[in-house]
Each structure stands twice: as structure tokens, then as C-alpha cells.
N, CA, C and O of each residue as an XYZ file, in Angstrom:
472
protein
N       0.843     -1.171      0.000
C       0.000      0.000      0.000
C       0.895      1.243      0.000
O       1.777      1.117      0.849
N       0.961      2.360     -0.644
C       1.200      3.429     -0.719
C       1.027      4.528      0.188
O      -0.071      4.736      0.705
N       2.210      5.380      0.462
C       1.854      6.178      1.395
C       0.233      7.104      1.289
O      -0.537      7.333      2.222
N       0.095      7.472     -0.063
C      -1.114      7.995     -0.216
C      -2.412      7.440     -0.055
O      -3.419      8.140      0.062
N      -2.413      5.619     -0.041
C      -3.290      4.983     -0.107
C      -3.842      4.868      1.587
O      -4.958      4.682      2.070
N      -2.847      5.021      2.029
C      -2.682      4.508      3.495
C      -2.961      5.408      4.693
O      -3.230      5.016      5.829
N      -2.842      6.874      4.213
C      -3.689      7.932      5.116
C      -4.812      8.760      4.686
O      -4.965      8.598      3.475
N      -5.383      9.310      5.013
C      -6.850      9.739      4.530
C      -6.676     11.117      4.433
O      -6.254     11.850      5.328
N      -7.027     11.450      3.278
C      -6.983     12.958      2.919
C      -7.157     14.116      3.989
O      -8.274     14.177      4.502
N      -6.462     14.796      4.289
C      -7.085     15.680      5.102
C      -7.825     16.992      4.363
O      -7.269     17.566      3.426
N      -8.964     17.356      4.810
C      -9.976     18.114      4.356
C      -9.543     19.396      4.805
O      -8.899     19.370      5.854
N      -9.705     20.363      4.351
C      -8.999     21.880      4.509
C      -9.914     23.011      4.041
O     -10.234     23.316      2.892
N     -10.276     23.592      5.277
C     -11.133     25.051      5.039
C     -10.506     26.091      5.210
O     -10.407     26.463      6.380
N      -9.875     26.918      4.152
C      -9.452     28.493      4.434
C     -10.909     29.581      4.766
O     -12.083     29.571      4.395
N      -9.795     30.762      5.962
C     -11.725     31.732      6.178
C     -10.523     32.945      5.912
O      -9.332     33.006      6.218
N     -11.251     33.672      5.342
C      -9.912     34.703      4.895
C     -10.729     35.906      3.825
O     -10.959     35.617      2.651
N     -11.031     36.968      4.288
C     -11.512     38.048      3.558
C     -10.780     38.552      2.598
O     -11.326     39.309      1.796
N      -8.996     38.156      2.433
C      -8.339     38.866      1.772
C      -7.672     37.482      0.641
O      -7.148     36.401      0.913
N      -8.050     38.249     -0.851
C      -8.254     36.902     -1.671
C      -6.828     36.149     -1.857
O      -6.635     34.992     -2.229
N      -5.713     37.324     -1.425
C      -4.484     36.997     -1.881
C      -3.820     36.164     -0.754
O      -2.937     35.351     -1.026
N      -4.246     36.372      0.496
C      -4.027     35.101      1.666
C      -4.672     33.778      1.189
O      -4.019     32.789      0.857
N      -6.170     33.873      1.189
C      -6.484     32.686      1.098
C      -6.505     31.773      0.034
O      -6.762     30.584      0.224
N      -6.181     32.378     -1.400
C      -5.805     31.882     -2.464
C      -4.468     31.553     -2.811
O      -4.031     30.754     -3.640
N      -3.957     32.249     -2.093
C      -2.080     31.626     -2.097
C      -2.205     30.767     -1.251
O      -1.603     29.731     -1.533
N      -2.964     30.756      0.070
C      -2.806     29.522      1.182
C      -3.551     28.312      0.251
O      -3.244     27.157      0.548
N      -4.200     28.449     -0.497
C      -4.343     27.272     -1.186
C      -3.673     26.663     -2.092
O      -3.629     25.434     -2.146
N      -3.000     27.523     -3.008
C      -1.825     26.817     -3.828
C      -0.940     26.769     -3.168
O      -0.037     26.059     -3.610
N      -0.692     27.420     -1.864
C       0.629     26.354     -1.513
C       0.237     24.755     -1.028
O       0.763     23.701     -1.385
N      -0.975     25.009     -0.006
C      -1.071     23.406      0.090
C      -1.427     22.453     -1.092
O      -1.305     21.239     -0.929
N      -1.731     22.810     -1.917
C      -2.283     21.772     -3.349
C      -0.664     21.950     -4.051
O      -0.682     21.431     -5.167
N       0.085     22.265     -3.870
C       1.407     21.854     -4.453
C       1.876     20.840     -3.472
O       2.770     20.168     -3.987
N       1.589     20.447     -2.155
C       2.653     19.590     -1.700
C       1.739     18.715     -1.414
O       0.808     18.908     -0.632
N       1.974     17.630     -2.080
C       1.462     16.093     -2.725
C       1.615     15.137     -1.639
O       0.830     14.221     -1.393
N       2.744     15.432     -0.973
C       2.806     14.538     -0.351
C       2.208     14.750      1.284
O       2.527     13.979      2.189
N       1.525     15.631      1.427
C       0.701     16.401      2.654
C      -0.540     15.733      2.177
O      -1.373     15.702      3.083
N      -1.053     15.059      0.812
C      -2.537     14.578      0.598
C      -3.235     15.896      1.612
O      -3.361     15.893      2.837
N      -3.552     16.784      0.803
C      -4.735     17.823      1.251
C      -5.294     18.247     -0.099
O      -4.832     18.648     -1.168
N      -6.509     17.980      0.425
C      -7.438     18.771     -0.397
C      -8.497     20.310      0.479
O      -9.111     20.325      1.546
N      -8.337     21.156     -0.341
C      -8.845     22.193     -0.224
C     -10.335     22.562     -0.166
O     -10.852     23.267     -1.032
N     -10.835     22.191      0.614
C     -12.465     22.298      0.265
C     -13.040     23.596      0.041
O     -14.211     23.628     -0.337
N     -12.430     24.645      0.205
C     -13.019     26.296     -0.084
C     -11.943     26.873      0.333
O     -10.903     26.369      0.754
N     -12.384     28.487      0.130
C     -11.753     29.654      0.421
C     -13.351     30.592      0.884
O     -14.225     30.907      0.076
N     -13.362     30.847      2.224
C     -14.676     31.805      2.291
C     -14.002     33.110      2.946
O     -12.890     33.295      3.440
N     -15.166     33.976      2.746
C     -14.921     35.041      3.434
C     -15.734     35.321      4.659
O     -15.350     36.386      5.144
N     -16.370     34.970      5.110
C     -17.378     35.331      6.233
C     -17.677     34.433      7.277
O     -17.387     33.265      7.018
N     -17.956     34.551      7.896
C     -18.500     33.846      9.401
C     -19.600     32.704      8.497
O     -19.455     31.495      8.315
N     -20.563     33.505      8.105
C     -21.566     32.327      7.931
C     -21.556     31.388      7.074
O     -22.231     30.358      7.083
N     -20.393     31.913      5.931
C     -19.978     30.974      4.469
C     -19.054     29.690      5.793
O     -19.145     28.465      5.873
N     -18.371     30.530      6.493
C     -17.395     29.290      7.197
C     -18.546     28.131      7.871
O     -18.651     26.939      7.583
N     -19.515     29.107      9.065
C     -20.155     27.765      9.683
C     -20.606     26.814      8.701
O     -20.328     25.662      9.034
N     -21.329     26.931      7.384
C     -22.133     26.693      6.610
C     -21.025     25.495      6.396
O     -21.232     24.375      6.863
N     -20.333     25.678      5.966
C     -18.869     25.006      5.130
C     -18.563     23.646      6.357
O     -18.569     22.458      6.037
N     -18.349     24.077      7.548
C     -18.103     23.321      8.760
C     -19.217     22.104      8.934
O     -18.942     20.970      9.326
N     -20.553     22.588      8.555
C     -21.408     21.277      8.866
C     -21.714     20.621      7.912
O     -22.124     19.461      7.924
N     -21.466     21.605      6.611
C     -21.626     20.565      4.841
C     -20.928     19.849      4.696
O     -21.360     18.729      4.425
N     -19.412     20.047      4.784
C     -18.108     19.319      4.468
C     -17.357     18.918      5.352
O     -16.383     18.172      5.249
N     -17.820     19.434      6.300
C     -16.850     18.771      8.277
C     -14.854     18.703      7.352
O     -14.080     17.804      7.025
N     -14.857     19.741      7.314
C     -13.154     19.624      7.640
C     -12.282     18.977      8.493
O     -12.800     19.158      9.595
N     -11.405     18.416      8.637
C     -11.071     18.099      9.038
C      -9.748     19.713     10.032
O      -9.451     19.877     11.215
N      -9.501     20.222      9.203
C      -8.569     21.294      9.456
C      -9.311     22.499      9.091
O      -9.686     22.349      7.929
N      -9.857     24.109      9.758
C      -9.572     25.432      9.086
C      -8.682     26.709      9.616
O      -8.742     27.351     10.665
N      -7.909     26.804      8.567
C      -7.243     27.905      8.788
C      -8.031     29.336      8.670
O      -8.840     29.732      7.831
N      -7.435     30.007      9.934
C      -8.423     31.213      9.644
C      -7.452     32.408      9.985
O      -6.622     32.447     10.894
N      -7.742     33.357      9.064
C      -6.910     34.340      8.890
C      -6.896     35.259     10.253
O      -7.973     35.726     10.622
N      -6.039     35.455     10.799
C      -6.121     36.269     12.131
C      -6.074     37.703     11.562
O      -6.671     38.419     12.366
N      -5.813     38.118     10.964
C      -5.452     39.607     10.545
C      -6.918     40.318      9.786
O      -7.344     41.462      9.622
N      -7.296     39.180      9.510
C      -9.092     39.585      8.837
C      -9.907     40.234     10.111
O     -10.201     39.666     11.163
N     -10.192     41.609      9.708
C     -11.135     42.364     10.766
C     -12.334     42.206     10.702
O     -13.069     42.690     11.563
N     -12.918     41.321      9.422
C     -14.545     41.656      8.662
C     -14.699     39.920      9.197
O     -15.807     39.395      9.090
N     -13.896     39.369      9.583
C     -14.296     37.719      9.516
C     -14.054     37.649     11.344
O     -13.124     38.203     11.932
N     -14.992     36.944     11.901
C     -15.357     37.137     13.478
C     -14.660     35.966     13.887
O     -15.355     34.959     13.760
N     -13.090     35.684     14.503
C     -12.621     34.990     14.958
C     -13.643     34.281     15.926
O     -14.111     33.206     15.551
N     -13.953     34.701     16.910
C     -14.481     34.020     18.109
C     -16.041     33.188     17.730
O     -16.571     32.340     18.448
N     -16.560     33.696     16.431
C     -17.681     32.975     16.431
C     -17.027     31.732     15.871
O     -17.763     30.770     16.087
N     -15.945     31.396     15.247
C     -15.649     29.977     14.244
C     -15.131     29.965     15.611
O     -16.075     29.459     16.216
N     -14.423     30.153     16.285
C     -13.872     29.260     17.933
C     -15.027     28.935     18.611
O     -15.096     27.852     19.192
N     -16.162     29.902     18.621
C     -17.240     28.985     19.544
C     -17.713     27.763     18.668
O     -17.687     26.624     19.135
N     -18.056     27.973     17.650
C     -18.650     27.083     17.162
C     -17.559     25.624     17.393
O     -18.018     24.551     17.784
N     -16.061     25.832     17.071
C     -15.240     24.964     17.438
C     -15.659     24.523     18.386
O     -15.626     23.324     18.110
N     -15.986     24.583     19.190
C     -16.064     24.548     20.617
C     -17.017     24.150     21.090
O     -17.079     23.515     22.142
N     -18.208     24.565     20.154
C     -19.304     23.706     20.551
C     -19.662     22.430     19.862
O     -20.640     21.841     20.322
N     -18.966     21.830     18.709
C     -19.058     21.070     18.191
C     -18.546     19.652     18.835
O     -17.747     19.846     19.751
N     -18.834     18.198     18.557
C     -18.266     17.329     18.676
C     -17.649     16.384     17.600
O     -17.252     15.227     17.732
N     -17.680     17.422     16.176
C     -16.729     16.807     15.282
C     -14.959     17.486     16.103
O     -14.437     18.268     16.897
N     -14.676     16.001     14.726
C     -12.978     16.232     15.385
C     -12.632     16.722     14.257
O     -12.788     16.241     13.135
N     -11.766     18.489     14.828
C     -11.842     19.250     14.079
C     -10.296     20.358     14.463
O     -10.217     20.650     15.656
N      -9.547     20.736     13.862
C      -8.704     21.492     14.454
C      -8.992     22.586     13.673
O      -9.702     22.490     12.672
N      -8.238     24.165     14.242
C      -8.614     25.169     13.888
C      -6.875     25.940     13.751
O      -6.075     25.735     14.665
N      -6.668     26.384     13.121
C      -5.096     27.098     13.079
C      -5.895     28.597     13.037
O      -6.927     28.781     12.390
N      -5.204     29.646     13.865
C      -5.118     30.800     13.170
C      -3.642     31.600     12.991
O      -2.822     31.926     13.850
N      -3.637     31.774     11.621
C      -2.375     32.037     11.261
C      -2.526     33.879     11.010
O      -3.514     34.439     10.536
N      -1.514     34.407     11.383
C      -0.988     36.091     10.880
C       0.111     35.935      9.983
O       1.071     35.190     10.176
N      -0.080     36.702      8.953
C       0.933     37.151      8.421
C       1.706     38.214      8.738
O       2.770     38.381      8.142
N       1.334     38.979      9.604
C       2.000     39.946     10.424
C       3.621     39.913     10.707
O       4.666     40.501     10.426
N       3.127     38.886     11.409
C       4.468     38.375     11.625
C       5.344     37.123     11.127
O       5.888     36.314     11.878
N       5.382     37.111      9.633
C       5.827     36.618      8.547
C       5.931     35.165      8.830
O       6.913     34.424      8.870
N       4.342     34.894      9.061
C       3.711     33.615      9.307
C       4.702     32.579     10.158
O       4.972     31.462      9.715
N       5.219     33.081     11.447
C       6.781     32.317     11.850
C       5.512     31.285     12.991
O       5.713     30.127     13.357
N       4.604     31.910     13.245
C       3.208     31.401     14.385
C       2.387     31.284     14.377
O       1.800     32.354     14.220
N       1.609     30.272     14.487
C       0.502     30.167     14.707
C      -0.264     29.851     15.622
O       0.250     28.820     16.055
N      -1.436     30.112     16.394
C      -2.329     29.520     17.261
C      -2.782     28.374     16.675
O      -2.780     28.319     15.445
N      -3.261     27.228     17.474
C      -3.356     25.739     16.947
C      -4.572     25.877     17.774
O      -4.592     26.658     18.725
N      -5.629     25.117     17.433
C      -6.507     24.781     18.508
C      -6.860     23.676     18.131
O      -7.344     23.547     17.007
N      -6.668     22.366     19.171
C      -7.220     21.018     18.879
C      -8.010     20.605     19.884
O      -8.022     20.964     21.061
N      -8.730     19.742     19.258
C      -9.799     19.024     20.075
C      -9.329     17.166     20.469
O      -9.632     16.328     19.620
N      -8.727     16.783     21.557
C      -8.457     16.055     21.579
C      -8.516     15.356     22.944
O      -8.436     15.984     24.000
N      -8.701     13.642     22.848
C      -8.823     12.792     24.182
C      -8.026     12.720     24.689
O      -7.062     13.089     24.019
N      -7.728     12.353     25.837
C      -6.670     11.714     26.446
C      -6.973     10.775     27.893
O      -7.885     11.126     28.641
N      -6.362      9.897     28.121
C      -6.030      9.149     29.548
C      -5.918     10.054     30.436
O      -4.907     10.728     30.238
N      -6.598     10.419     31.468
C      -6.119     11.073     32.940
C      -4.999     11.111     33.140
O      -4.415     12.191     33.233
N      -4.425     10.027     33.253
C      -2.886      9.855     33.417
C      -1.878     10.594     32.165
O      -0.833     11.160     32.484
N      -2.269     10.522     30.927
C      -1.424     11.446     30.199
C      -1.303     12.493     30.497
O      -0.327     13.116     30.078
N      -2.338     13.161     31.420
C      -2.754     14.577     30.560
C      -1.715     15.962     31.715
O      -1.727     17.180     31.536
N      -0.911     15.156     32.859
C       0.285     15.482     33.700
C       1.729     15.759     32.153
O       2.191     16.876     31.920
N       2.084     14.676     31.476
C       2.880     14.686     30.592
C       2.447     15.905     29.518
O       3.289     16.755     29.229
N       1.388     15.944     29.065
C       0.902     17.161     28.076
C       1.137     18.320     28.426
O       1.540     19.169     27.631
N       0.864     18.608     30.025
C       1.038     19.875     30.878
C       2.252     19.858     30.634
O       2.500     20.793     29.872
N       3.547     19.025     30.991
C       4.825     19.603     30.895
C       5.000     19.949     29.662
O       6.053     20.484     29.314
């Protein structure tokens, strides 16, 4: 089996008011082949994103932190209120994309979750 055969696409929502972020954030990930991502949109708005989140359940969305017109905290609540497994990046270009906020949704053992803290 093939590396491509053998992991499952990861699904990818850009939220990004500004076309030249979220359209370059898409050709860069659709050039690297060996990341298997597919791009499921580029939106601009809060409600194109929720909409997008329960049609296509991403697996991953990146959301533009520097976008003033696109409402960070409503795609985090909704993160948040959801029980798909779902991660959320918000990336700036501000600061020549060196960081990002990650937000994952994830289980763990009681006992791990001492090791995670460190």
C-alpha cells in the first residue's frame, strides 16, 4: 500500500476576507502532494465558514487572524461547541507567518494529561 493509499486525505477550510491570503494559502497546500490535502473552499465570512463546517466537516480550518470583517471568536465557539474532530489554526501574516495559534480538540487518559502539561 502506498503512502497515499494509506492515510486519509485531510480536508482543509481556508476563512480569509483577503483573496491573496487565502488563495495563495491554497496553492501552496495543493502543491505539496505529499501532505494529501485537499482544499475544500476559500470563504470570506462567518456564515460561508459555519455553513462550510457542517456541509463538508473539515477536518482542518485555517483562519486568517489579521481579517477584521471575519469574526474569529464565532468559528472558535462554534469549534467549541461542536463534537466533530476538528482542528482550527489561526495564522498572521504579520508576523511573517513564523506562528501560529493551533486549537485542537483532543482525548486523552487522565494519566497522560500530567505529561501534556509539561
Amino acid at each position: 500500500m502506498t503512502r497515499k493509499q494509506s492515510q486519509k486525505t485531510k480536508r482543509v477550510l481556508i476563512a480569509s476576507n483577503h483573496t491573496l491570503f487565502g488563495e495563495g494559502l491554497r496553492s501552496l497546500l495543493q502543491q505539496r502532494e505529499e501532505a494529501d490535502v485537499e482544499v475544500i473552499g476559500v470563504v470570506s465570512n462567518v456564515e460561508d465558514a459555519l455553513h462550510a463546517l457542517s456541509e463538508h466537516r473539515p477536518d482542518l480550518i485555517i483562519v486568517d487572524y489579521d481579517d477584521e470583517l471575519l469574526n474569529r471568536e464565532d468559528i472558535l465557539t462554534r469549534f467549541l461547541e461542536t463534537e466533530q474532530q476538528l482542528r482550527v489554526v489561526l495564522l498572521s501574516i504579520h508576523d511573517g507567518g513564523r506562528e501560529a495559534l493551533v486549537y485542537d480538540r483532543r482525548t486523552m487518559e487522565a494519566s497522560q494529561v500530567g505529561d501534556w502539561l509539561d
